[in-house]
FILUM-726102 format. One record per residue (C-alpha): residue in three letters; residue number from 1; x, y, z. Coordinates in pm, whole numbers. Layout:
N
  aa   i      u      v      w
 ALA NUM      X      Y      Z
...
REM end
This chain:
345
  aa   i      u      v      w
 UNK   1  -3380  34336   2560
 UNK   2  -3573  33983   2648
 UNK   3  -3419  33654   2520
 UNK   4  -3699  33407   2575
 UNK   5  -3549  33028   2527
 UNK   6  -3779  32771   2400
 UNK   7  -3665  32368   2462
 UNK   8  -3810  32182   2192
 UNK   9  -3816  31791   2096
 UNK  10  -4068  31607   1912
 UNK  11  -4348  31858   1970
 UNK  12  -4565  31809   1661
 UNK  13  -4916  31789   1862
 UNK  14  -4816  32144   2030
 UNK  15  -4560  32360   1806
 UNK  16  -4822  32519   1577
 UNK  17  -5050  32614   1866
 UNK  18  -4751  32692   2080
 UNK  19  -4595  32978   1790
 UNK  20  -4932  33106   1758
 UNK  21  -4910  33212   2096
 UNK  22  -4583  33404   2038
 UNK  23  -4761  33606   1785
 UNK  24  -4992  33691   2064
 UNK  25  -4751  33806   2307
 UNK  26  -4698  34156   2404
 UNK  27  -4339  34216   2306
 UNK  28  -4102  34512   2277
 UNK  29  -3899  34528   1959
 UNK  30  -3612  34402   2129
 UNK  31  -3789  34082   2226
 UNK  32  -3603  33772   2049
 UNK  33  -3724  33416   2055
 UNK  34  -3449  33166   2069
 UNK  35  -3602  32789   1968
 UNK  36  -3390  32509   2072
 UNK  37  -3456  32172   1857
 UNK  38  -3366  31854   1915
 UNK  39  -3321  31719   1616
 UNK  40  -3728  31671   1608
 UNK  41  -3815  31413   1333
 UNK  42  -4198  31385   1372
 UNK  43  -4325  31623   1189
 UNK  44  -4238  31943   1460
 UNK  45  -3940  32126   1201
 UNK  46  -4202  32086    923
 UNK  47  -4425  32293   1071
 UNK  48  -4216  32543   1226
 UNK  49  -4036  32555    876
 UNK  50  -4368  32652    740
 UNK  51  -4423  32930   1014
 UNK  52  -4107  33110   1067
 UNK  53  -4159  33341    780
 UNK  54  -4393  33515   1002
 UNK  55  -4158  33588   1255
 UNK  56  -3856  33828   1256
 UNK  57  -3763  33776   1589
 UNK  58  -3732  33368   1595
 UNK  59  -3395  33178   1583
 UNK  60  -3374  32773   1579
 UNK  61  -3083  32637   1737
 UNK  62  -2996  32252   1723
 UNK  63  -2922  32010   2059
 UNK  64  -2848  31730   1931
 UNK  65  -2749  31610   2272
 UNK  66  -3160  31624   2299
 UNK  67  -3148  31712   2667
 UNK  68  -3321  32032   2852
 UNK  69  -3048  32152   3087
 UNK  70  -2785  32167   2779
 UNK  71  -3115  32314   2553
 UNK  72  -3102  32604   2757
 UNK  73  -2736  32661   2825
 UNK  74  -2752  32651   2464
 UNK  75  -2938  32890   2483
 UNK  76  -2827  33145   2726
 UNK  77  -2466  33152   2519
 UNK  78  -2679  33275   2227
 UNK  79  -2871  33541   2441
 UNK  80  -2851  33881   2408
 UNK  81  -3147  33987   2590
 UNK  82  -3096  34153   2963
 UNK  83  -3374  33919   3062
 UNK  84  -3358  33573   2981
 UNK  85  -3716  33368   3040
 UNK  86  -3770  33041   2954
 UNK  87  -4127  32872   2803
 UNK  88  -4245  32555   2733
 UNK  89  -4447  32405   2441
 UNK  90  -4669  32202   2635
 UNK  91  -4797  32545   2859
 UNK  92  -5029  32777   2717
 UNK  93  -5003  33144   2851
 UNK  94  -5153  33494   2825
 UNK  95  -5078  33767   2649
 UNK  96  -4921  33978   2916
 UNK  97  -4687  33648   3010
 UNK  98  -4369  33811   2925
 UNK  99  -4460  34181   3033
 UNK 100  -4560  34089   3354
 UNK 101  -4262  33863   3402
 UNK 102  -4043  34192   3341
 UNK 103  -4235  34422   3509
 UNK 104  -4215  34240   3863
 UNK 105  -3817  34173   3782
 UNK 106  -3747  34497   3736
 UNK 107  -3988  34652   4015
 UNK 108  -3892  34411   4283
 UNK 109  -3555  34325   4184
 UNK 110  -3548  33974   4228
 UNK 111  -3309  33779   4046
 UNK 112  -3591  33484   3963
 UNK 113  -3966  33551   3898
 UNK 114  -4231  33345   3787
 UNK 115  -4612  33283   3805
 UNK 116  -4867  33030   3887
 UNK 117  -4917  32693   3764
 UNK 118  -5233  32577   3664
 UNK 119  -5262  32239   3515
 UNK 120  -5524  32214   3205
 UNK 121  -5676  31892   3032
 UNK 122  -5507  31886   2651
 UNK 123  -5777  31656   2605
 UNK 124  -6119  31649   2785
 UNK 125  -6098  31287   2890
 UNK 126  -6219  31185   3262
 UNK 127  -5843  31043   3301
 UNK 128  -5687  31403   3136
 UNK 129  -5890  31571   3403
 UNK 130  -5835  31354   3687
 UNK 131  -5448  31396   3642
 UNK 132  -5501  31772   3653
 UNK 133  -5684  31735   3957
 UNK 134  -5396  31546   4117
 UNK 135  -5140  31840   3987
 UNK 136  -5291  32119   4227
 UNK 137  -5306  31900   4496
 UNK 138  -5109  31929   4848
 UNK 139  -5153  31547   4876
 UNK 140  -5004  31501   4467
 UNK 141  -4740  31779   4484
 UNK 142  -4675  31834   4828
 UNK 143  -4570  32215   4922
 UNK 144  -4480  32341   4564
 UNK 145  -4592  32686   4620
 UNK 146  -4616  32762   4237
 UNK 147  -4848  32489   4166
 UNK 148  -5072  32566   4476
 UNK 149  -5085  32896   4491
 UNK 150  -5017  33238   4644
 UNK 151  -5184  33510   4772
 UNK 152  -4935  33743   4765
 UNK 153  -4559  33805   4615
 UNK 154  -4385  33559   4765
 UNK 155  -3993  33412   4834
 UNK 156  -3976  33101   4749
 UNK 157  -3753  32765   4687
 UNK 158  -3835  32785   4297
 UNK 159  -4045  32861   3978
 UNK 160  -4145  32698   3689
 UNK 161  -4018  32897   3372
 UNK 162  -3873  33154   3530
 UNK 163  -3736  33476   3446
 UNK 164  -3417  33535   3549
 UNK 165  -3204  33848   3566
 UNK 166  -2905  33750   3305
 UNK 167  -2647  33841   3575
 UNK 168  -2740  33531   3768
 UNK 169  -2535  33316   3494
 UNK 170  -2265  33492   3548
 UNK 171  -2232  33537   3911
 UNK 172  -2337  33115   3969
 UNK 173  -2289  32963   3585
 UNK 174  -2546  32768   3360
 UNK 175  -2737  32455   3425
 UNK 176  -2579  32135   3522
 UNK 177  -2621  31939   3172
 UNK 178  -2596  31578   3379
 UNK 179  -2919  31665   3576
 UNK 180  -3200  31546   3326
 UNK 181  -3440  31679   3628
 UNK 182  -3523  31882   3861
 UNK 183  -3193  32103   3647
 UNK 184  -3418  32426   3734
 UNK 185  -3440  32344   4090
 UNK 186  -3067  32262   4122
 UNK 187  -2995  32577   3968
 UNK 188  -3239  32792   4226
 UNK 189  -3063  32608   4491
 UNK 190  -2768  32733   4402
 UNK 191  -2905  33076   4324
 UNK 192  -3062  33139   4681
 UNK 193  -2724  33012   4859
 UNK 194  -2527  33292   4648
 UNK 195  -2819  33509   4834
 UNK 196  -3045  33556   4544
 UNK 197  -3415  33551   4569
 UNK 198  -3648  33399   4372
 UNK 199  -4036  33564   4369
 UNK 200  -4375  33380   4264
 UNK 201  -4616  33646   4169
 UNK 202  -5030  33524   4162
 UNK 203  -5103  33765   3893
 UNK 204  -4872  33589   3634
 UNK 205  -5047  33256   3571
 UNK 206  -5041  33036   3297
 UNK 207  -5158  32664   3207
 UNK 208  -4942  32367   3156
 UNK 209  -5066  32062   2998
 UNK 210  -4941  31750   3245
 UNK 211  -5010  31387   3084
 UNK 212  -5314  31296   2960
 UNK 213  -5320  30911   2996
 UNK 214  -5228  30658   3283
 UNK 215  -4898  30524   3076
 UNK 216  -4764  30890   3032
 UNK 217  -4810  30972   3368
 UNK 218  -4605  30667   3442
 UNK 219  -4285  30707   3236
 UNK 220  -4288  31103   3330
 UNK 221  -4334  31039   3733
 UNK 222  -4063  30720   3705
 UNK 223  -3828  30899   3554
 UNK 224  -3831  31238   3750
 UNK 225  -3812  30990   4070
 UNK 226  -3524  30878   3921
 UNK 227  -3389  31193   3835
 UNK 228  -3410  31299   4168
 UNK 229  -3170  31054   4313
 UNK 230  -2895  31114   4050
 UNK 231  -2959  31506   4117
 UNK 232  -2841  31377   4486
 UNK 233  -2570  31165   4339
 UNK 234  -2384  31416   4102
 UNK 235  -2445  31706   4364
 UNK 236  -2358  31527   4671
 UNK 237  -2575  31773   4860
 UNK 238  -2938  31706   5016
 UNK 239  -2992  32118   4955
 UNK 240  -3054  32021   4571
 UNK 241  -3382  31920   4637
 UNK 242  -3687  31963   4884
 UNK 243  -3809  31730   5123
 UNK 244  -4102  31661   4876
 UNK 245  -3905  31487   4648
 UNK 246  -3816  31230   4877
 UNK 247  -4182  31108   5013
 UNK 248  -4296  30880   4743
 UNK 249  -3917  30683   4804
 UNK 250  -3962  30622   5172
 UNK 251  -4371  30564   5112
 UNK 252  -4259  30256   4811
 UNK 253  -3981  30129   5059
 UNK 254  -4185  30105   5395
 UNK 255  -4444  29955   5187
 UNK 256  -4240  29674   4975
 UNK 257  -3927  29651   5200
 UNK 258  -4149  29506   5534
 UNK 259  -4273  29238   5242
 UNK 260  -3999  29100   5096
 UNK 261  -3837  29097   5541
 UNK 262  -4156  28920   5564
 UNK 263  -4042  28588   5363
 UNK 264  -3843  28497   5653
 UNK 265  -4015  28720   5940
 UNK 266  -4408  28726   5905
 UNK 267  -4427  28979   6144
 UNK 268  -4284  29189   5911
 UNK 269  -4624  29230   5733
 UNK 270  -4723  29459   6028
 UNK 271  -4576  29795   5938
 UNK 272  -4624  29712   5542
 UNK 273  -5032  29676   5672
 UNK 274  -5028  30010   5849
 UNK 275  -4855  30234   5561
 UNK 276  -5123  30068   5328
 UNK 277  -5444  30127   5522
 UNK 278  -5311  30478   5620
 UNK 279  -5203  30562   5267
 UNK 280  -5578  30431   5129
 UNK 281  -5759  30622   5382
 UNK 282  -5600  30967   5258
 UNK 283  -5641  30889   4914
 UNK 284  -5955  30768   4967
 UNK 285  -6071  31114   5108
 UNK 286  -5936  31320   4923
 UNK 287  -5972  31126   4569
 UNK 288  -6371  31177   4718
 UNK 289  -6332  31581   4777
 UNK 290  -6207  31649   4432
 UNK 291  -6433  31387   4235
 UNK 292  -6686  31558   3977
 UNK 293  -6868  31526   3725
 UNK 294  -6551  31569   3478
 UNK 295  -6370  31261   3688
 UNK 296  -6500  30969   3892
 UNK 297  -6362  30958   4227
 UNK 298  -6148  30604   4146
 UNK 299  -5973  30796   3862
 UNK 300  -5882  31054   4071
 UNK 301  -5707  30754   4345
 UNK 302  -5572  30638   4033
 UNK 303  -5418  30904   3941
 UNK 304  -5260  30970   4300
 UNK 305  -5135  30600   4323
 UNK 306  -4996  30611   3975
 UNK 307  -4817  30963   4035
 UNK 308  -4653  30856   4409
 UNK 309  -4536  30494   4326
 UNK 310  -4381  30519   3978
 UNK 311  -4222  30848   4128
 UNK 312  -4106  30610   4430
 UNK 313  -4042  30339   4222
 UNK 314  -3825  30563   4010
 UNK 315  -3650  30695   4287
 UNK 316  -3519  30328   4380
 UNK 317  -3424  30268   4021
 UNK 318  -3176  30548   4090
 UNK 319  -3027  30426   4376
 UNK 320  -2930  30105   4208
 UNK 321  -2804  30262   3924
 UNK 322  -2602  30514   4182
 UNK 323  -2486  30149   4312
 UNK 324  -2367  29981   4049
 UNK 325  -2251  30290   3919
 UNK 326  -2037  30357   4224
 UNK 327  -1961  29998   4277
 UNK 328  -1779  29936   3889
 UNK 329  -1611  30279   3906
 UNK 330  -1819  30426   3595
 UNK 331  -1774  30784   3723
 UNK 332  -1654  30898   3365
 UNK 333  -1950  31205   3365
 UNK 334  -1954  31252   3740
 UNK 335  -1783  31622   3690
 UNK 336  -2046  31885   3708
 UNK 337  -2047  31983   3300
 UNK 338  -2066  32365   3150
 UNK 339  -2029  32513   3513
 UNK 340  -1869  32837   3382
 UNK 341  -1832  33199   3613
 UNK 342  -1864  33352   3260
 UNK 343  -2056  33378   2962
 UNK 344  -1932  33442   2636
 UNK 345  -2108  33750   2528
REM end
C-alpha cells in the first residue's frame, strides 16, 4: 500500500489543477491520498469540497498549526501505506510519478528516492521565466543534485518529495515541527547518519512551479535564509545543512560588514569593492549565457541578485533573532517537538 501526503494551505490558483492530476496517476487500489489543510480560507476547501466526490481514495486532514513539517507528521500517523511519498500542489508531474517512485524503492532498496527537478513558468512572463532559469542553475542553487541533474542513479544528500520506505519513521522518528525549512533536509541528515541512503533517479522527473514575480521570490528566498539559521540553532549541528546554504550569508556580510567598518576605517571599502566587482562579473556572464528570447539578460541578473541577497539577508535576520533569543532566555520551544522512535499504527 502507498500513502501519498499532500501539504496544503491557501492553494486556490493550484488545487483544481493539482487533483486533476491525481486522477491521472497510475495507482494500485491500495493507493490512498492523504490531503493535509490548513485551515485554507481562500477559496482552496471550496473547490476540493466540490471534487472529492470523485475520489474514493482521498482523505482531508486539518493543521491548524498551518506549518509543513507538522502537515506531514500529521500525516504519516494517519498512514497506512508501506510507502509513504509526499507531493506538492505547486509541482506538476507525470503519470508514472508514483510507479516509478516505487519501482526504484523497491528494486534498489533505498530507504529515500526521488526524481528530478525541473522548474516551469506558471505564468509565461519574461520575469516567471527568468526565475526558472535561475532555479537550474549551479551559480542560483549551488550543488543541489536534484535540481541539476543526474545521469545516472545516484546517492545523494537529499530529494525533493521523496519517497520514503515507512520504516525510516520508525527507526529515526518524524519531522522536527520547529524547522519551518529545510525540515526535509534535516530529516535526510539524520536518515544517512542512521546509514540510510537516499537515491535520485533521472527518469523520475517532474516540474515545480518556483515564484513568478520579483516580490515572491523575495519573501520565499528571505525566509528560507532565515530558516536556515534557526535549522542550525534548534539542531546545534552544522551536518543539518550543506555548505550551499551558507554562501549567500557570508557573500551579504563581506559585502555590507566592510561598509558599515568603513564609517570609521575608509580602507575598509577595499574588500566590500572586490566581492562586488567579482560577484557582478559572474552574474554578468552567466545572466548573458542563459538570456533568450523568453528573458532579457538583466532579468535573468535580477533574478540571481534577488535570490542570493534576500536569502543572505534572511540568513542574518536569523542570527539576530538566535541572539536576542538566546540573550532574554526565550528557549520555551527549543526541545526538538514530535521526535518519536515509534509510530502509532
Amino acid at each position: 500500500m502507498i500513502s501519498v501526503i499532500i501539504p496544503c494551505y491557501q492553494e486556490r490558483n493550484y488545487i483544481s489543477s493539482f487533483l486533476d492530476q491525481l486522477k491521472s496517476f497510475e495507482i494500485c487500489e491500495d493507493t490512498e491520498f492523504l490531503l493535509i489543510d490548513g485551515g485554507s480560507n481562500d477559496g482552496t476547501r471550496e473547490v476540493i469540497n466540490d471534487k472529492i466526490q470523485f475520489f474514493s481514495n482521498l482523505r482531508i486532514i486539518e493543521n491548524p498549526w498551518q506549518i509543513a513539517p507538522i502537515a506531514m507528521n500529521l500525516g504519516i500517523r494517519e498512514a497506512r501505506g508501506e510507502y509513504i511519498i509526499r507531493l506538492d500542489v505547486h509541482t506538476k508531474y507525470p503519470p508514472d510519478y508514483l510507479s516509478k517512485l516505487t519501482y526504484w524503492a523497491r528494486k534498489t532498496g533505498a530507504d529515500n528516492v526521488g526524481g528530478i527537478c525541473i522548474p516551469g513558468a506558471l505564468e509565461n512572463t519574461p520575469t516567471a521565466n527568468a526565475i526558472c532559469k535561475v532555479f537550474k542553475d549551479r551559480f542560483g542553487v549551488g550543488n543541489s543534485l536534484f535540481r541539476l541533474g543526474v545521469t545516472t542513479p545516484t546517492e545523494v544528500d537529499t530529494v525533493q518529495f521523496g519517497c520514503y520506505r515507512r520504516d525510516v519513521f520508525e527507526k529515526i522518528g518524524l519531522f522536527d515541527e520547529r524547522l519551518a525549512r529545510v525540515q526535509d533536509y534535516e530529516l535526510n541528515n539524520r536518515l544517512r547518519s542512521a546509514g540510510g541512503r537516499i537515491l535520485l533517479v533521472p527518469e523520475i522527473k517532474y516540474i515545480y512551479y518556483p515564484r513568478s514575480n520579483y516580490i515572491s521570490l523575495w519573501q520565499n528566498r528571505y525566509a528560507t535564509g532565515k530558516g536556515i539559521v534557526m535549522a542550525l540553532y534548534y539542531t546545534g549541528s552544522f551536518r543539518t545543512i550543506n555548505i550551499r546554504h551558507t554562501v549567500p550569508l557570508l557573500f551579504v556580510i563581506l559585502l555590507l560588514l566592510p561598509l558599515f567598518l568603513a564609517v570609521l576605517w575608509p580602507v575598509c571599502l577595499i574588500p566590500s569593492i572586490f566581492v562586488f566587482l567579482f560577484y557582478v562579473g559572474i552574474l554578468t556572464l552567466r545572466s548573458f549565457k542563459l538570456a533568450d528570447k523568453q528573458s532579457s539578460a538583466w532579468r535573468v541578473a535580477l533574478s540571481f541578485f534577488i535570490m542570493h541577497f534576500s536569502y543572505g539577508l534572511g540568513s542574518i535576520a536569523g542570527l539576530f533573532r538566535v541572539f536576542f533569543r538566546v540573550a532574554l532566555g526565550n528557549r520555551k520551544k527549543d526541545k526538538m517537538l514530535c521526535y518519536s522512535k515509534s509510530i502509532n499504527k
